[in-house]
N, C-alpha and C positions, 0 to 999 in steps of 0.2 A: 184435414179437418181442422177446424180450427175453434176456439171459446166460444164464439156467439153462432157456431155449429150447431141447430136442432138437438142434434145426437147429441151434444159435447153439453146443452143444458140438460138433457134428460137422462144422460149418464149418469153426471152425478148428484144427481136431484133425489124427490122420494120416491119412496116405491110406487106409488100411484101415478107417477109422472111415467116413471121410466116404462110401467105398463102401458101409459097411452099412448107413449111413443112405438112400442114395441106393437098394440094393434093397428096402430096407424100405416107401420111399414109391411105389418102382413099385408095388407090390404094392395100392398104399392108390388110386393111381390108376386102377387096372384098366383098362376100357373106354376112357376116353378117352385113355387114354395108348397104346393097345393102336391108335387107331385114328389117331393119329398117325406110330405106327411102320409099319403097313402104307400110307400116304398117301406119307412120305417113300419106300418102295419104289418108287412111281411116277412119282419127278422124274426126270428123265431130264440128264444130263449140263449142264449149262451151261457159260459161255465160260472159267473156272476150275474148277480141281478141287484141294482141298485133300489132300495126302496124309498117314497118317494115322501115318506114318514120321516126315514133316519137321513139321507141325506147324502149315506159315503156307507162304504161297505170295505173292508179288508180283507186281501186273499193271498193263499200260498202260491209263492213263482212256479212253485212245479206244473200249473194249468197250463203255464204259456213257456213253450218250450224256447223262446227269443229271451228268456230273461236272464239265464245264464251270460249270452254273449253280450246282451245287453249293460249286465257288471261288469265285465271287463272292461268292456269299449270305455265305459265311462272312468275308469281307475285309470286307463290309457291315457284319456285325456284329461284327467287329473294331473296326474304324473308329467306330460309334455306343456303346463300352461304355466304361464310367467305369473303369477299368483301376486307378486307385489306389485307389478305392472296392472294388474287388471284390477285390482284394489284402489290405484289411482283414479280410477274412470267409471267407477262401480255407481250407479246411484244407489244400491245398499253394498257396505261393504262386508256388511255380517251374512252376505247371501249372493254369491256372484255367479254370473251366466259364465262359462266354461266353451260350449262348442262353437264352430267356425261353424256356420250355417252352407258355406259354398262347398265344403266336404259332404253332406248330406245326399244319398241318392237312395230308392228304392228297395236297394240291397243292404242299405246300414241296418243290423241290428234295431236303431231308433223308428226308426220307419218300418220294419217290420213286424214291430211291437204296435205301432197304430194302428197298423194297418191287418192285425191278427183280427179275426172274424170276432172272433167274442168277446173281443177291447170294443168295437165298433157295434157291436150286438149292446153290450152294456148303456154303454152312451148315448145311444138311437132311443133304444127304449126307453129309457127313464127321459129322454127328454119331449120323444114324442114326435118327433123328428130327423132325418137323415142328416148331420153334424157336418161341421167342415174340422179339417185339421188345422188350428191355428198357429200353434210352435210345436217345436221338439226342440226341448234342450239340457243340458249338463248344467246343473247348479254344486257348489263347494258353501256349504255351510261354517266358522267359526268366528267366534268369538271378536267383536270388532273393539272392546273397552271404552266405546259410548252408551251412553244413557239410553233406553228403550225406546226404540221408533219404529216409525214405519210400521211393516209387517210385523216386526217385535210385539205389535198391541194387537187387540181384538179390533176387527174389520169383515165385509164383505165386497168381495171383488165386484169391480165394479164394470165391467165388460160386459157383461151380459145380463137378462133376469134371472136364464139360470145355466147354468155352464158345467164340462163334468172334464176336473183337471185327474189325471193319472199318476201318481210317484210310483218309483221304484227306488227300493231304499240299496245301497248297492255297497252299505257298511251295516255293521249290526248297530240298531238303533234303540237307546234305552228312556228313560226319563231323563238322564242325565245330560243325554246329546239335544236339546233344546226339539224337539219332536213338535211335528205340526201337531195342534189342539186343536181339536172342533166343538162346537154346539149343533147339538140338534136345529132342523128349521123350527119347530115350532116355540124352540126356548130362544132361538134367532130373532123370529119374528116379533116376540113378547118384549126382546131387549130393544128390537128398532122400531117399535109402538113406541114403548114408555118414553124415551128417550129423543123422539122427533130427530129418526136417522136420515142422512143423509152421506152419500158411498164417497165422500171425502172426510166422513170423521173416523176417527181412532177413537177406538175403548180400551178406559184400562180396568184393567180386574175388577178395582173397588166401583167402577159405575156400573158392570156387570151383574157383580154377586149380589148388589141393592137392588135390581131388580128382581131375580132370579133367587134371592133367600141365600147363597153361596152357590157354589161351581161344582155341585155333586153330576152334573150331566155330562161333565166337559172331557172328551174323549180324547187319548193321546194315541196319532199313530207310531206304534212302535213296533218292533218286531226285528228279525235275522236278516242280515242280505239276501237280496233276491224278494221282498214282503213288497205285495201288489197294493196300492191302495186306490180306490175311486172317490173321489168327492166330488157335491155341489160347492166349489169356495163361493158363488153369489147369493145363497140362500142359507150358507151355516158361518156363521160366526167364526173366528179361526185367527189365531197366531201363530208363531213359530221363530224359531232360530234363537233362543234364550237357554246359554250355555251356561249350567250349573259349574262347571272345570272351565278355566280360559284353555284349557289344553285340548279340548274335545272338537271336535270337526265334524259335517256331516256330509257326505255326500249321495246324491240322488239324482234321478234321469227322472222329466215331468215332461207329460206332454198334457197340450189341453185343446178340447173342443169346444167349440160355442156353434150356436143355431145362425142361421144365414139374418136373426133379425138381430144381432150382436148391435153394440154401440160403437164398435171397434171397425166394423165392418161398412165400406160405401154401400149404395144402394145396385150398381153392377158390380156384387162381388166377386163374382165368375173371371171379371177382368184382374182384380186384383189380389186375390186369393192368394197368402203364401206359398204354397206347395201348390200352385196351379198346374204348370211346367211338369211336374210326374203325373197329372191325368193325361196326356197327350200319350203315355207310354203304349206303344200297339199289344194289345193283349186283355188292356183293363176292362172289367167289365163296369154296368153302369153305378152302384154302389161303389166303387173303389174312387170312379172319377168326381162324382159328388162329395165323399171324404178331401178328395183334395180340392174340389174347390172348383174345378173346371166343369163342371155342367152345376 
């Protein structure tokens, strides 16, 4: 894809753009999008329910018995990565991607944790559609000693209209360890009205709180190793990675879905789908090969 890519102006354009674009391409998807939508009509409730008010919902790891091994694995690959090394190459350094994606199969704890019925059950429903899996990866949070960027500041991701990313926090996580912060969509949307948003600008607090009266809504996920979180990041406002201690770190396993009408996504995504490659696995039924992308 490229800048004067359809997608790539309506990305990051406004929210009225990025919706025409977004029924433009149901329309170009018909059938298979069609059969997605009546599929997700038939997931039936699992052990979370995202509401579609608040945006992101937080829950204890004991629902999903993958979480346990899912902390280690990722402490594993904490522990085994050249951390100064990938600091050179980081486009944030305050926030660095960790896993070797060609290690990844089926059986990894990461992939089992996607692929758990009622992670898959969550994210269907609230978005109203059968989801694809777009990453699974190992993030290392600390302290980088530059000035607030990037994801540092208030934002909505801009991949999707609306998308439902997953952490697992896989250290215990307090205010002090720089904790993703959300807004509500509806104090979201109040901020990206007033403010003539467009998903390449940054907000910081003080242009926030002038809208919004102060930052009485703004939600910190925090909680013990193993603490499940679901969020909309394209519909709630959200920061993270601002460490009150330089000595504080955070580490988390994120995966995230987006609907097949993503900005991120060509128009045969089935061809190009990340995790396309594990729907071919003999066994899958048709919900699991749609998560991955291949039908």
């Amino acid at each position: 894809m490229t800048e004067d890519d359809p997608s790539q102006i309506a990305r990051w354009g406004s929210d009225d753009a990025r919706r025409k674009y977004r029924d433009d391409r149901a329309q170009q998807l018909g059938p298979r999008l069609a059969t997605r939508r009546v599929a997700a009509t038939e997931i039936r409730p699992g052990s979370v329910e995202m509401a579609r008010d608040t945006g992101f919902v937080f829950a204890e790891g004991s629902g999903f018995p993958e979480v346990p091994d899912v902390v280690s694995s990722a402490r594993k690959v904490l522990a085994s990565a050249n951390l100064d090394k990938l600091k050179l190459k980081a486009n944030k350094r305050f926030m660095m991607k960790l896993l070797d994606q060609k290690g990844l199969s089926l059986e990894s704890p990461f992939m089992r944790l996607a692929m758990n019925p009622d992670v898959i059950a969550a994210a269907t429903r609230y978005l109203g559609v059968v989801p694809i899996l777009q990453f699974v990866n190992v993030y290392y949070s600390s302290e980088s000693g530059d000035e607030l960027s990037k994801s540092q500041l208030y934002h909505c991701d801009s991949d999707d209209v609306e998308q439902v990313k997953v952490w697992v926090l896989c250290d215990d996580v307090t205010p002090e360890h720089g904790p993703l912060t959300l807004l509500p969509p509806a104090e979201s949307d109040l901020v990206r009205t007033k403010v003539g948003y467009h998903y390449d600008m940054l907000l910081t607090d003080a242009q926030v709180s002038e809208v919004l009266g102060g930052l009485h809504s703004q939600r910190q996920f925090v909680g013990p190793a193993g603490t499940v979180g679901f969020f909309d990041t394209s519909r709630c406002l959200h920061f993270g990675s601002r460490f009150a201690d330089p000595e504080m770190t955070r580490l988390i396993v994120m995966l995230q879905f987006i609907t097949p009408l993503s900005f991120i996504l060509p128009a045969e995504y089935w061809e190009h789908a990340r995790y396309r490659a594990f729907g071919t696995t003999p066994g899958l039924d048709a919900l699991s090969r749609m998560v991955l992308g291949t039908d």
